[in-house]
PyMOL Python script that loads the backbone (N, CA, C, O; Angstrom):
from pymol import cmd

cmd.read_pdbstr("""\
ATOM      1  N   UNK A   1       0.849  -1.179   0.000  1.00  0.00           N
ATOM      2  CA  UNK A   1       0.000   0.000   0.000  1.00  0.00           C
ATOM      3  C   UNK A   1       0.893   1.241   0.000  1.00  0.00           C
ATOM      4  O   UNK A   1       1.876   1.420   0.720  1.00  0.00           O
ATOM      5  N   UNK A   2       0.484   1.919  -0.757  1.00  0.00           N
ATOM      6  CA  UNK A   2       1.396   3.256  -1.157  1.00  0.00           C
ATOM      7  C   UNK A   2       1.318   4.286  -0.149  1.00  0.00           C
ATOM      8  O   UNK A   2       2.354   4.925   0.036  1.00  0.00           O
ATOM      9  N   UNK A   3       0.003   4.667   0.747  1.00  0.00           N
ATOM     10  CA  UNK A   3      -0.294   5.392   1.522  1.00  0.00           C
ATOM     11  C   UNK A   3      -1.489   4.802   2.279  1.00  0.00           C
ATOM     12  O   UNK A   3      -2.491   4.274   1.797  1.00  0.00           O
ATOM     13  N   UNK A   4      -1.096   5.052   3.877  1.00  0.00           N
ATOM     14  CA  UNK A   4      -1.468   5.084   5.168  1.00  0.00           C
ATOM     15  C   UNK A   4      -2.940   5.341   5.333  1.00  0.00           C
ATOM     16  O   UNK A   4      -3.297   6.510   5.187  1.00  0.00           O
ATOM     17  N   UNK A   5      -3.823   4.464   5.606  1.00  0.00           N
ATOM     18  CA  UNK A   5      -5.212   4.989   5.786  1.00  0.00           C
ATOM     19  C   UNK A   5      -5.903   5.870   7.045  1.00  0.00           C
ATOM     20  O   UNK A   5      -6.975   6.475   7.077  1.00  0.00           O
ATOM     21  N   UNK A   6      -5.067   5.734   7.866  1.00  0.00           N
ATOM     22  CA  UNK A   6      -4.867   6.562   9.767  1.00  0.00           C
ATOM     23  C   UNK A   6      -3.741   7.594   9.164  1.00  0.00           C
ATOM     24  O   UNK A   6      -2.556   7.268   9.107  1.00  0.00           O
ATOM     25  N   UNK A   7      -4.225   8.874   8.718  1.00  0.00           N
ATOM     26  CA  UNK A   7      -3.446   9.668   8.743  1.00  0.00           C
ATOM     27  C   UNK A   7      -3.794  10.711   9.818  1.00  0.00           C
ATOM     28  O   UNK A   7      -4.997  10.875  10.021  1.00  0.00           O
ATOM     29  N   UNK A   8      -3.190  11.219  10.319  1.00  0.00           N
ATOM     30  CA  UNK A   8      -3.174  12.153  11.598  1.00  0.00           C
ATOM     31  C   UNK A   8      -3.847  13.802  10.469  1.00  0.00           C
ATOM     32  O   UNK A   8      -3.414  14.332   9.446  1.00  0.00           O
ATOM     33  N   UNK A   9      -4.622  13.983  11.057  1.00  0.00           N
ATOM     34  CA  UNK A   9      -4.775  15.468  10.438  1.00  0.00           C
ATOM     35  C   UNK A   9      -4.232  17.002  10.710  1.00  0.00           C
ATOM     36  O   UNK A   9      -4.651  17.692  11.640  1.00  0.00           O
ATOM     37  N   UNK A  10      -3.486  17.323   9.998  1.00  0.00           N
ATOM     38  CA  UNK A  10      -3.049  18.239   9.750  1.00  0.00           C
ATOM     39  C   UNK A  10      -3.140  19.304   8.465  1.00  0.00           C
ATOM     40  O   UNK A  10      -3.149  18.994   7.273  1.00  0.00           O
ATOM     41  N   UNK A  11      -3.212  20.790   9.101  1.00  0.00           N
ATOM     42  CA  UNK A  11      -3.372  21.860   7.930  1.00  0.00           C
ATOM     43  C   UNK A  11      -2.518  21.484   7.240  1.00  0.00           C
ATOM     44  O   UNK A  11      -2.968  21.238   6.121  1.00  0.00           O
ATOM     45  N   UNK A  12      -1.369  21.282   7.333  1.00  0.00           N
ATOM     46  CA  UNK A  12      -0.324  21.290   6.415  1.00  0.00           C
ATOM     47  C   UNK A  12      -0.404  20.686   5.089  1.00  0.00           C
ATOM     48  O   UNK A  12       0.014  21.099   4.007  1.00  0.00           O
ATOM     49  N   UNK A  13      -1.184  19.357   5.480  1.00  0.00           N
ATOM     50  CA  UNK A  13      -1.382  18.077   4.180  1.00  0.00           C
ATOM     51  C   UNK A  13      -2.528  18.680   4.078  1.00  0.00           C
ATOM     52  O   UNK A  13      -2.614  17.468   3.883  1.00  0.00           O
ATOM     53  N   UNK A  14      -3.646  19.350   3.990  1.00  0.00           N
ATOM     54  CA  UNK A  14      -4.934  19.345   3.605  1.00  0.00           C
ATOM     55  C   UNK A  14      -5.112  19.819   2.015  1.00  0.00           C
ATOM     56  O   UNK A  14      -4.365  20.525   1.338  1.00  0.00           O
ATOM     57  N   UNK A  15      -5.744  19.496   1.839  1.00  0.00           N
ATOM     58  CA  UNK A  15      -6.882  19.904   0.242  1.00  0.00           C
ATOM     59  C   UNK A  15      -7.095  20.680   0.127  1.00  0.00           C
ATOM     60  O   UNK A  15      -6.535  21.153  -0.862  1.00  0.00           O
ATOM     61  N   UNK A  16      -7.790  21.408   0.676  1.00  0.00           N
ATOM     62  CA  UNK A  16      -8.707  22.888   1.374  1.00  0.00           C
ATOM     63  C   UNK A  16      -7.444  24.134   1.519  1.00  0.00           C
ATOM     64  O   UNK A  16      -7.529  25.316   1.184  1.00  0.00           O
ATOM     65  N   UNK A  17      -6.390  23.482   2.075  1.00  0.00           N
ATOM     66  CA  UNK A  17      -5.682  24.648   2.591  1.00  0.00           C
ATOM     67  C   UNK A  17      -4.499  25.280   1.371  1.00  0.00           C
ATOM     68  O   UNK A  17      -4.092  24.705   0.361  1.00  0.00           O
ATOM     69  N   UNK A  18      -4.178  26.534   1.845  1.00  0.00           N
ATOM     70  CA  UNK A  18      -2.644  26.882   0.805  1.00  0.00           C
ATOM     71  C   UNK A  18      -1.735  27.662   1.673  1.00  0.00           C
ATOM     72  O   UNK A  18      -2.134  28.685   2.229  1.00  0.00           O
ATOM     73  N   UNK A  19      -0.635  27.260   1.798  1.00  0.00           N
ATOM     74  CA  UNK A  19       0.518  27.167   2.318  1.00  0.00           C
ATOM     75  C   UNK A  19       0.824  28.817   1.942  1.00  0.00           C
ATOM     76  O   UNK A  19       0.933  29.249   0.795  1.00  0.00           O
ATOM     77  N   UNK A  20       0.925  29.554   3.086  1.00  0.00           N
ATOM     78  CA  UNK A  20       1.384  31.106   3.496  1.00  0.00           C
ATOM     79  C   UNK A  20       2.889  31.356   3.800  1.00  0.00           C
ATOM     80  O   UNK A  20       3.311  32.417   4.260  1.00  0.00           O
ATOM     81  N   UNK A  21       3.954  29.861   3.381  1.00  0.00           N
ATOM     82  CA  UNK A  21       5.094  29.922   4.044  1.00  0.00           C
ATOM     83  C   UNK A  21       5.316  28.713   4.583  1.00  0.00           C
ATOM     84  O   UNK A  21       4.539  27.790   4.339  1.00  0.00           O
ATOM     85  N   UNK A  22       6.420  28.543   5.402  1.00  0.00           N
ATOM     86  CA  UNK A  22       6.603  27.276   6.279  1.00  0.00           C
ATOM     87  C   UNK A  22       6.007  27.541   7.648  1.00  0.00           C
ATOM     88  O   UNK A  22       6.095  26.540   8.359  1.00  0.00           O
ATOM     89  N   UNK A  23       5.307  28.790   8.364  1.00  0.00           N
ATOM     90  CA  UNK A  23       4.572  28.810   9.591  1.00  0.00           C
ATOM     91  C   UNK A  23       3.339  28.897   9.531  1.00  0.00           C
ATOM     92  O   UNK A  23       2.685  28.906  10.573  1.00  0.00           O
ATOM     93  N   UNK A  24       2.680  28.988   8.189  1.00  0.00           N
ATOM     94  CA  UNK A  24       1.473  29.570   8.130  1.00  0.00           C
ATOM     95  C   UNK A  24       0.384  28.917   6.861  1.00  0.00           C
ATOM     96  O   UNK A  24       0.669  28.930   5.664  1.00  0.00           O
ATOM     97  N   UNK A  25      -0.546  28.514   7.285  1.00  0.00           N
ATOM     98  CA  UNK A  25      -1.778  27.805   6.468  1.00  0.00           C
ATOM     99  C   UNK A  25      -2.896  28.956   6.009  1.00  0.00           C
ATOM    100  O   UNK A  25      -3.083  30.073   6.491  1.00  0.00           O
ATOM    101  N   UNK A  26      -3.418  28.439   5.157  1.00  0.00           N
ATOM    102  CA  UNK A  26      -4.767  29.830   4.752  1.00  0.00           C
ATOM    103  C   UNK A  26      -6.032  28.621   4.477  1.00  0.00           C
ATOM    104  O   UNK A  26      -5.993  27.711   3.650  1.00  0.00           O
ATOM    105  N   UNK A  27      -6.954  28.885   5.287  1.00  0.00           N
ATOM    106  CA  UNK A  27      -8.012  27.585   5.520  1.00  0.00           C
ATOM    107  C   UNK A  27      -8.924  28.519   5.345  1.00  0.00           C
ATOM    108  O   UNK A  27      -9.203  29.496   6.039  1.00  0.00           O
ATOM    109  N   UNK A  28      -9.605  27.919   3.808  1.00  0.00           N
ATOM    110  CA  UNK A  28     -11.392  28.850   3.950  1.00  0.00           C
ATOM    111  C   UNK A  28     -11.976  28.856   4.786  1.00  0.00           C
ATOM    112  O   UNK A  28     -12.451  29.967   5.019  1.00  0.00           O
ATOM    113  N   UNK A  29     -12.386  27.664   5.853  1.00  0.00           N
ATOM    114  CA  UNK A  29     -12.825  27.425   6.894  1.00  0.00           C
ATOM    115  C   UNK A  29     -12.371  28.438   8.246  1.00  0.00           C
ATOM    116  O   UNK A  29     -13.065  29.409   8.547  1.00  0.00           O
ATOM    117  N   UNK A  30     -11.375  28.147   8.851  1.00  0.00           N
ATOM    118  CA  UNK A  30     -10.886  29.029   9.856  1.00  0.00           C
ATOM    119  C   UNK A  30     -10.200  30.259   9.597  1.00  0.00           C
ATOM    120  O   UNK A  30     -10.340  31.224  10.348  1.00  0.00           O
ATOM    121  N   UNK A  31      -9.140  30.300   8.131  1.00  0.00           N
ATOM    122  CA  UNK A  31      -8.476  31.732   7.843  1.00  0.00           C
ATOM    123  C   UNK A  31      -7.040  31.110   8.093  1.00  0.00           C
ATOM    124  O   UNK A  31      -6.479  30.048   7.824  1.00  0.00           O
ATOM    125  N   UNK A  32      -6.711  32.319   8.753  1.00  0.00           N
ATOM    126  CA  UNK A  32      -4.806  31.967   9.037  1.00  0.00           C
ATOM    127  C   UNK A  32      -4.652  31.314  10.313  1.00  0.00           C
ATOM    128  O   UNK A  32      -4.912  31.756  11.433  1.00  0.00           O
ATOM    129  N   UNK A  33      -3.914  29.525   9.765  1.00  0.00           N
ATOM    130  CA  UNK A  33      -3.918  28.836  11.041  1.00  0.00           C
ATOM    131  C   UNK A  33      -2.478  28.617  11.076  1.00  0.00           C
ATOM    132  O   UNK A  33      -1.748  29.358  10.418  1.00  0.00           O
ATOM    133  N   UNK A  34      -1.937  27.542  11.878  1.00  0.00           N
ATOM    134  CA  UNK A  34      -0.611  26.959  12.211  1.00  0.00           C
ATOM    135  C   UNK A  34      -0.897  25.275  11.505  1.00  0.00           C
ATOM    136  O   UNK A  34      -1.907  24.582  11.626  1.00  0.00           O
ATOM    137  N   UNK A  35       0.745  24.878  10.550  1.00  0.00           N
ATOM    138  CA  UNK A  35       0.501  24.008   9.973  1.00  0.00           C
ATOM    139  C   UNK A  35       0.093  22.764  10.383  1.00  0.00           C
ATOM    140  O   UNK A  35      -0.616  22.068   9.657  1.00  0.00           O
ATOM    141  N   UNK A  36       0.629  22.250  11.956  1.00  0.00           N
ATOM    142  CA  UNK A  36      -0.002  21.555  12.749  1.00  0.00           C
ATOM    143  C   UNK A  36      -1.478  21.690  13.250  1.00  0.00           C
ATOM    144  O   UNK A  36      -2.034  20.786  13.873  1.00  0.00           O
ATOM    145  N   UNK A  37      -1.987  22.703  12.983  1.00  0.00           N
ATOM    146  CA  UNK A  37      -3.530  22.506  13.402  1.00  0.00           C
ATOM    147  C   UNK A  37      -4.954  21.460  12.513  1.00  0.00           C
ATOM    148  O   UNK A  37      -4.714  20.829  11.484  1.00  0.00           O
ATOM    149  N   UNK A  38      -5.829  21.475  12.928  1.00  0.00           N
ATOM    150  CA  UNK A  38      -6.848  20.648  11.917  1.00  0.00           C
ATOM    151  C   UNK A  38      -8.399  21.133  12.246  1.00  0.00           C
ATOM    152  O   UNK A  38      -9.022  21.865  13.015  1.00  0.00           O
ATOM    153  N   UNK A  39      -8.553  20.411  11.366  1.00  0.00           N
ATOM    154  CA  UNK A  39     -10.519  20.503  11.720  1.00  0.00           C
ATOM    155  C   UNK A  39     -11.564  19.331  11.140  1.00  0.00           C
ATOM    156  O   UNK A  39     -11.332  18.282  10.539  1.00  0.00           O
ATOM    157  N   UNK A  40     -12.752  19.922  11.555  1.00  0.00           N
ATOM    158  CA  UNK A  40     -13.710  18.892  10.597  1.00  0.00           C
ATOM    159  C   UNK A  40     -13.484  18.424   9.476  1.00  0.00           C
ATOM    160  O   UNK A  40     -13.531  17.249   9.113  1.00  0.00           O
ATOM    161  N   UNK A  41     -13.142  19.665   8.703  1.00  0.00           N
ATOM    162  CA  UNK A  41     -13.215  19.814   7.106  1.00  0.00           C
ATOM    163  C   UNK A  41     -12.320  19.330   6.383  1.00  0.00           C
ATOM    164  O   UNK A  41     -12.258  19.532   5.171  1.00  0.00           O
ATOM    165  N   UNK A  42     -11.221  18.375   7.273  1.00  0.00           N
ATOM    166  CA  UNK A  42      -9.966  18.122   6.576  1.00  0.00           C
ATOM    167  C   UNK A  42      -9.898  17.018   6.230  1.00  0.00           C
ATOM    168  O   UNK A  42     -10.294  16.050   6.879  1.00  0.00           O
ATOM    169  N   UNK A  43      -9.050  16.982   4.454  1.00  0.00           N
ATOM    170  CA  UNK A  43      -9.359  16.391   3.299  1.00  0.00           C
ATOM    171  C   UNK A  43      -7.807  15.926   2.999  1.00  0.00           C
ATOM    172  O   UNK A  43      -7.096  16.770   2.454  1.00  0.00           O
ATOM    173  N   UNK A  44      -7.249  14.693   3.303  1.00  0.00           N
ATOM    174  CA  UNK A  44      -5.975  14.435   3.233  1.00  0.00           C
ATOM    175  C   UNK A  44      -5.572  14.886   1.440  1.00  0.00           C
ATOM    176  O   UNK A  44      -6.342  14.591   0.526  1.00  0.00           O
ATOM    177  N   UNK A  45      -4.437  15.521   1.247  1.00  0.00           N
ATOM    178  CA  UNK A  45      -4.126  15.495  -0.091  1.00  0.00           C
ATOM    179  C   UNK A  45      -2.529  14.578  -0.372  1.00  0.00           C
ATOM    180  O   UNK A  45      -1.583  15.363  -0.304  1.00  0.00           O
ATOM    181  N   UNK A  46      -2.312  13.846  -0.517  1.00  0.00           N
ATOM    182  CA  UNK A  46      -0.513  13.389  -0.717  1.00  0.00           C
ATOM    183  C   UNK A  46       0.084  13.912  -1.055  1.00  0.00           C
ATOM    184  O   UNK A  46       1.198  14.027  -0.545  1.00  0.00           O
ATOM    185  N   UNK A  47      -0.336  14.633  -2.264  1.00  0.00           N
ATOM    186  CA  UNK A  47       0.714  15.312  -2.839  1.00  0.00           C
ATOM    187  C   UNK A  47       1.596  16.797  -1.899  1.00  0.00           C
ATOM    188  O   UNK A  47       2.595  17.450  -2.198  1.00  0.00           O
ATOM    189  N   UNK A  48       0.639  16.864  -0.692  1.00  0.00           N
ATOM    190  CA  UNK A  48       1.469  18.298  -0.088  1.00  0.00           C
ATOM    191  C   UNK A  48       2.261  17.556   0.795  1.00  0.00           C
ATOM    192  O   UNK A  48       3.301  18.177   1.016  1.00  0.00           O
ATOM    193  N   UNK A  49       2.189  16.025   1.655  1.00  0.00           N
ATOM    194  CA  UNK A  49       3.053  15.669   2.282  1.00  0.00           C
ATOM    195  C   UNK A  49       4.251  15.539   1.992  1.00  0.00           C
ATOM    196  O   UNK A  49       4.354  15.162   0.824  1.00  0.00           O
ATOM    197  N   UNK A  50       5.288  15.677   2.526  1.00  0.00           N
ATOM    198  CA  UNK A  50       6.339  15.576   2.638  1.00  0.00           C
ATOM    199  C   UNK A  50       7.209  14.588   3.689  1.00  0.00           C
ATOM    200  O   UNK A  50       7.733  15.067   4.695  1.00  0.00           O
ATOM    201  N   UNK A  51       7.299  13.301   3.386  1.00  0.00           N
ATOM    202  CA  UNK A  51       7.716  12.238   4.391  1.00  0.00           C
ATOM    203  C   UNK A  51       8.940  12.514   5.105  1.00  0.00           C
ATOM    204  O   UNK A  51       9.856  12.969   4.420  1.00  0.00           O
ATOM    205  N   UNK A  52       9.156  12.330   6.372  1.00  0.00           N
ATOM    206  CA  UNK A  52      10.704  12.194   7.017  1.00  0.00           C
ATOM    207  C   UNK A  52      11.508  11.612   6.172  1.00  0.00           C
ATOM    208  O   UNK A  52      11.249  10.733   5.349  1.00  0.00           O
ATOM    209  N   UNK A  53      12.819  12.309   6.484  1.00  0.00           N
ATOM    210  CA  UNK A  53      13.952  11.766   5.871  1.00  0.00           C
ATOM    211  C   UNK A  53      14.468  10.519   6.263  1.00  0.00           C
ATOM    212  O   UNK A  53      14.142  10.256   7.421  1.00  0.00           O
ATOM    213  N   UNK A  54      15.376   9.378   5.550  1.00  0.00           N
ATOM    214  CA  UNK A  54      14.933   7.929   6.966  1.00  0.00           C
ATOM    215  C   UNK A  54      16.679   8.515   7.387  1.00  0.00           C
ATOM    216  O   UNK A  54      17.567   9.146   6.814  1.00  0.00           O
ATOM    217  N   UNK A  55      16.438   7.766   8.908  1.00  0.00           N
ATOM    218  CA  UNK A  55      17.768   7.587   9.222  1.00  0.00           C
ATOM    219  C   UNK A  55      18.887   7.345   8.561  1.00  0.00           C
ATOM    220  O   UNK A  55      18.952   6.545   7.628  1.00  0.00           O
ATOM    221  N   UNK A  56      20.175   8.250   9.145  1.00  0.00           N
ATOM    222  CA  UNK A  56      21.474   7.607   8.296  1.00  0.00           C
ATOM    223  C   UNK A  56      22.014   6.832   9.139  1.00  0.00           C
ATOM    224  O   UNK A  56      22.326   7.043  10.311  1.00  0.00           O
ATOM    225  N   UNK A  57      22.169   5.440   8.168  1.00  0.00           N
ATOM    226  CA  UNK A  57      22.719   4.752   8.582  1.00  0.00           C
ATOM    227  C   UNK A  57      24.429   4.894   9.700  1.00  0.00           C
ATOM    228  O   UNK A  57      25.086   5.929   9.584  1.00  0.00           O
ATOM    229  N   UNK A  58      24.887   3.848  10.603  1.00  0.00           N
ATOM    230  CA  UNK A  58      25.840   3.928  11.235  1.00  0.00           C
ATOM    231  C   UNK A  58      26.650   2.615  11.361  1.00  0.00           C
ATOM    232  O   UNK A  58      26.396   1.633  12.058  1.00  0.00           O
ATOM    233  N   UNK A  59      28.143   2.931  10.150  1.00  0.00           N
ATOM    234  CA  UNK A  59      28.550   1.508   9.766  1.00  0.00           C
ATOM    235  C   UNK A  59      29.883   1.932  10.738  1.00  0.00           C
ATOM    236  O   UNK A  59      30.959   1.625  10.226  1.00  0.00           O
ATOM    237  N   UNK A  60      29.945   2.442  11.760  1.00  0.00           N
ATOM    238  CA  UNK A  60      31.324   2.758  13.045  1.00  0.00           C
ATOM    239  C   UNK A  60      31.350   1.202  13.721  1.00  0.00           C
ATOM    240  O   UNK A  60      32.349   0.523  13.961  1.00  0.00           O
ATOM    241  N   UNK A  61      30.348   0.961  13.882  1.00  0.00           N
ATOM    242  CA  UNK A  61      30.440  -0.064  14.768  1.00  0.00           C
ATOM    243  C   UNK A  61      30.414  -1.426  14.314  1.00  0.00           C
ATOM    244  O   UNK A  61      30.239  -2.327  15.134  1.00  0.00           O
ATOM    245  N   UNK A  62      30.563  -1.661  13.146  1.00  0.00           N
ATOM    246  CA  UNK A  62      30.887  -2.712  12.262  1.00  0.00           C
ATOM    247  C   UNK A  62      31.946  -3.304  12.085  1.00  0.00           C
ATOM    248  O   UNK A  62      32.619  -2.397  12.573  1.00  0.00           O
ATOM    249  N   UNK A  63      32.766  -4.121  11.780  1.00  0.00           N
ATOM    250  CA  UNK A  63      34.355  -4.417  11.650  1.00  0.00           C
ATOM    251  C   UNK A  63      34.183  -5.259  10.580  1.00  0.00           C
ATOM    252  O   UNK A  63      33.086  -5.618  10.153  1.00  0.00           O
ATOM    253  N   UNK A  64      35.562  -5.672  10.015  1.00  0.00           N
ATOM    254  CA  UNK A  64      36.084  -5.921   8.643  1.00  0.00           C
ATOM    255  C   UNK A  64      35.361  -7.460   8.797  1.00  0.00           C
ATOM    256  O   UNK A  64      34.688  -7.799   7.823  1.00  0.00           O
ATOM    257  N   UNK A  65      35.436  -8.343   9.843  1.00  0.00           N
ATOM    258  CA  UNK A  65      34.467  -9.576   9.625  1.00  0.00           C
ATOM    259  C   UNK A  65      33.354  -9.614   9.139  1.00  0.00           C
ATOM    260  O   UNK A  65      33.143 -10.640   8.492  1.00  0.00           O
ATOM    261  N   UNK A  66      32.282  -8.676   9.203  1.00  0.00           N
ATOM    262  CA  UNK A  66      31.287  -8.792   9.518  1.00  0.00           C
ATOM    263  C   UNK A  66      30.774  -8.213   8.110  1.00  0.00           C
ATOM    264  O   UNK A  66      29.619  -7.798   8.025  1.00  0.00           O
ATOM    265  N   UNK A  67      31.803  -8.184   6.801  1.00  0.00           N
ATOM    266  CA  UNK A  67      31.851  -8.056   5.415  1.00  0.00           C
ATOM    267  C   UNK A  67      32.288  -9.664   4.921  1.00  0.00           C
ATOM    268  O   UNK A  67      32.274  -9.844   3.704  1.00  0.00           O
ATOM    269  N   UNK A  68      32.566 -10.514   5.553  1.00  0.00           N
ATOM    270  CA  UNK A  68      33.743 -11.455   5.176  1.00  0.00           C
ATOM    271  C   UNK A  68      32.916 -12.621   4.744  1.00  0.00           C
ATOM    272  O   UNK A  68      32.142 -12.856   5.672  1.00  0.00           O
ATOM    273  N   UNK A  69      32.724 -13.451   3.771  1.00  0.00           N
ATOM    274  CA  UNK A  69      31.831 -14.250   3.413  1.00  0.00           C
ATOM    275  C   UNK A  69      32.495 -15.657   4.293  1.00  0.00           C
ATOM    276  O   UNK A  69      31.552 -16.432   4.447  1.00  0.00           O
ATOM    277  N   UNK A  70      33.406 -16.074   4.734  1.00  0.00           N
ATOM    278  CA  UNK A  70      33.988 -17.319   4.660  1.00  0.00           C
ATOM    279  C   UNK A  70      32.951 -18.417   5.514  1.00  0.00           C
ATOM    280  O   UNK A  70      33.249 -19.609   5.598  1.00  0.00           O
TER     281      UNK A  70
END
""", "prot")
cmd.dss("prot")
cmd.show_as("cartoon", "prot")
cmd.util.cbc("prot")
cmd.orient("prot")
């Protein structure tokens, strides 16, 4: 599955809303909110999400065996 059916609601991802910046949402519904906020009216869109970056990996603690096929 490509996308999450329990998505947490937020202005930020909504349908409805348009992005005033990185602090600021514009919601027909309420007006000028914060991108973490939500409401009734909210309409997940994907395309405004933006997923976490994944962890970088940490190969310090690895040693030359633990490459070694034998």
């Amino acid at each position: 599955m490509l996308f999450q059916k329990n998505i947490e609601p937020r202005c930020a991802y909504c349908a409805r809303g348009a992005s005033l910046g990185e602090d600021k949402v514009l919601c027909p519904k309420k007006g000028v909110v914060a991108p973490g906020g939500s409401c009734r009216s909210f309409r997940y869109d994907p395309l405004k999400r933006v997923p976490p970056k994944p962890a970088a990996a940490d190969f310090s603690k690895l040693k030359d065996e633990d490459f070694r096929l034998d």
